[in-house]
C-alpha positions as CSV (number, residue, x, y, z in Angstrom):
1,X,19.8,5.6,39.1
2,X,16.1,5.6,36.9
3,X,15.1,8.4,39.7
4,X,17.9,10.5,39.2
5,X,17.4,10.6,35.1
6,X,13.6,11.0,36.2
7,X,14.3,14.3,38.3
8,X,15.6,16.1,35.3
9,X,11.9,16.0,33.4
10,X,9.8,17.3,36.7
11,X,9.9,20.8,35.4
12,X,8.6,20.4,32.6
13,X,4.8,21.2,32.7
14,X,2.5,18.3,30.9
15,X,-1.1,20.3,31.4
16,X,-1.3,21.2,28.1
17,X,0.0,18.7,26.2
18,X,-1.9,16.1,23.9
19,X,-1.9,12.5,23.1
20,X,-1.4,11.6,19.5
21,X,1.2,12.6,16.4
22,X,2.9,15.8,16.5
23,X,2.2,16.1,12.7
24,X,-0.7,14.9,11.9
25,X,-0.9,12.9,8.2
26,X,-2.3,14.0,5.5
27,X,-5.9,13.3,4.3
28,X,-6.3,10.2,1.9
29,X,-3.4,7.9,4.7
30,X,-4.6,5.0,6.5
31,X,-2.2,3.9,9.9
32,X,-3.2,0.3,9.6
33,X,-1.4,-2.9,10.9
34,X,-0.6,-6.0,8.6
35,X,1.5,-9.1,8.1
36,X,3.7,-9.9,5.5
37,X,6.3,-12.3,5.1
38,X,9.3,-11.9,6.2
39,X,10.8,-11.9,2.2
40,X,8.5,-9.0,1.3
41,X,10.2,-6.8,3.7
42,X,13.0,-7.7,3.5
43,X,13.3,-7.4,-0.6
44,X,11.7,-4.0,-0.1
45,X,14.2,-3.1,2.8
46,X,17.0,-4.3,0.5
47,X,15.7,-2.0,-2.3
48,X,15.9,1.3,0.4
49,X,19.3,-0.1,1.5
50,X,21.0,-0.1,-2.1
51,X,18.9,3.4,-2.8
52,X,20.9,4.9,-0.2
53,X,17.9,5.2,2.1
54,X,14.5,6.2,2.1
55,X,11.0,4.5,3.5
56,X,10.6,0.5,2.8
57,X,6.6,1.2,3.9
58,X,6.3,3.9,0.7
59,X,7.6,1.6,-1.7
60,X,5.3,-1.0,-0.4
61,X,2.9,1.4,-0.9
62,X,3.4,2.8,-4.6
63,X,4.3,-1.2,-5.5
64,X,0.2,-1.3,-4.4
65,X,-0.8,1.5,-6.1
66,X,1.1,0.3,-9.2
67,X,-1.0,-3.1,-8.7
68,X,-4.3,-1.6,-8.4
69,X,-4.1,1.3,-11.4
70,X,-2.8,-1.9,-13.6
71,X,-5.5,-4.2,-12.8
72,X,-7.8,-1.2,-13.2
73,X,-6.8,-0.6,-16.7
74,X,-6.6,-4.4,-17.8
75,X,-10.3,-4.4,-16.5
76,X,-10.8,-1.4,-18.9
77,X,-9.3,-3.2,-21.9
78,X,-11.1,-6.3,-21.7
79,X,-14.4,-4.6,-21.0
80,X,-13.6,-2.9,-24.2
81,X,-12.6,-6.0,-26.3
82,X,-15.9,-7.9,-25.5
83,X,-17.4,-4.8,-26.3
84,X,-15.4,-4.8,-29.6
85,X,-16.1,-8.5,-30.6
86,X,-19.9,-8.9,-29.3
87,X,-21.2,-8.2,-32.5
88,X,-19.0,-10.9,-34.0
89,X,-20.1,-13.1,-31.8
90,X,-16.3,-13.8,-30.7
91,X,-17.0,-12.0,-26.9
92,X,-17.3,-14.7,-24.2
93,X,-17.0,-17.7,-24.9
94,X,-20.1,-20.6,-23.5
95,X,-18.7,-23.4,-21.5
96,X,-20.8,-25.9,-24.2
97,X,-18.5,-25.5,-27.4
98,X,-19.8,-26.1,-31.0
99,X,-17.7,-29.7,-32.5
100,X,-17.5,-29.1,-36.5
């Protein structure tokens, strides 16, 4: 049976063709392979599934992005505040502490 499904694809000339994505992705993606648990996909699957659809893999990767640009700016606005309160003298504190 697999030879006769098999016979209908010999006329179809392969020379040409090449290995690799039809479309190729834009600049600035990554195809990398990682593990995460099993309730991290499936939460993120569940939130495509009551969307009506879409890619679990892009909201994985704007829940990322969302990560990163807030750590970024809470970095900002401490680097700021010790900025703010060196001259006071209130920035970092020593690990020896001054008993009144």
């Amino acid at each position: 049976m697999r030879k006769v499904v098999a016979d209908r694809y010999r006329d179809i000339d392969f020379s040409r063709g090449r290995r690799g994505p039809v479309i190729t992705p834009g600049p600035g993606k990554t195809k990398i392979s990682i593990r995460l648990d099993n309730a991290v996909l499936r939460y993120f699957r569940d939130l495509v599934g009551k969307a009506g659809g879409g890619n679990y893999q892009t909201l994985i990767n704007d829940a990322l992005l969302e990560h990163v640009q807030r750590r970024s700016t809470l970095d900002v606005v401490r680097q700021v505040v010790r900025e703010e309160l060196a001259p006071y003298g209130l920035g970092r504190t020593s690990k020896r502490r001054s008993r009144r």
